[in-house]
C-alpha positions, -999 to +999 in steps of 0.1 A: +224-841-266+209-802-265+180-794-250+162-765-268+157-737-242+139-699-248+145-670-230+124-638-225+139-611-211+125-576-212+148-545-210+126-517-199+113-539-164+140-566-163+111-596-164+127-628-169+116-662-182+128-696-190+107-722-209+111-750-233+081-740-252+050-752-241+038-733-214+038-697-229-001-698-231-006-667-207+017-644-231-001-619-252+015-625-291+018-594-310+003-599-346+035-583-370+030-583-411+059-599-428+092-575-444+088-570-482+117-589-499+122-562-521+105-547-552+094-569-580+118-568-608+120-584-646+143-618-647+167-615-672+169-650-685+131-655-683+116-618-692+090-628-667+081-606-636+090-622-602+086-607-568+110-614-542+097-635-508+092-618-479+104-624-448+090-636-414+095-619-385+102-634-350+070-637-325+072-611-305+050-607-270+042-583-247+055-585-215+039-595-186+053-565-161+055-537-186+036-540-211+065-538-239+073-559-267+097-588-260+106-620-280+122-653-273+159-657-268+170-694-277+194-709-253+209-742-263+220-762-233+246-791-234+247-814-211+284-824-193+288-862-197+316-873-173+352-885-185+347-924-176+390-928-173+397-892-151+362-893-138+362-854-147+337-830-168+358-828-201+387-805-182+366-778-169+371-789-135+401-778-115+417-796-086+414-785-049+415-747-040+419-741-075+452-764-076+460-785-108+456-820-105+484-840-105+502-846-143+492-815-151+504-783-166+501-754-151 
């Protein structure tokens, strides 16, 4: 199971925040107008006009120390479910000081 994480993180000050997304209500959002898809351009099978779909951009805030314009990082976290037989995380643990365990290659 993930749980979806966001991260802001601004450049110019180094703020940093962590949030699942709910509790981003004292951020300032940034109003941006969409990117043109292109320019309009006669269909060759139809010989009618069509007009390619622009594209959203990401929200982008300013930031709280600064003042510049950040935007939301996601982070997907996954969470280490025990091996029931080795009672181990999945092989990312090593024995003591960094020893193998037992059976093990080295």
């Amino acid at each position: 199971m993930s749980i979806k994480t966001y991260q802001f993180f601004c450049d110019h000050c180094g703020y940093k925040r962590f949030t699942k997304g709910d509790d981003i209500q004292d951020l300032v959002q940034v109003k941006q107008a969409a990117v043109p898809g292109g320019s309009p351009y006669i269909d060759p099978i139809t010989k009618k006009l069509t007009t390619p779909k622009s594209m959203n951009r990401p929200k982008t805030f300013k930031c709280p120390g600064c003042g510049y314009l950040i935007k939301a990082t996601k982070i997907t976290l996954v969470e280490t479910i025990p091996d029931e037989q080795t009672n181990r995380l999945n092989g990312r643990e090593t024995g003591t000081k960094g020893q193998a365990l037992p059976g093990e290659l080295i």
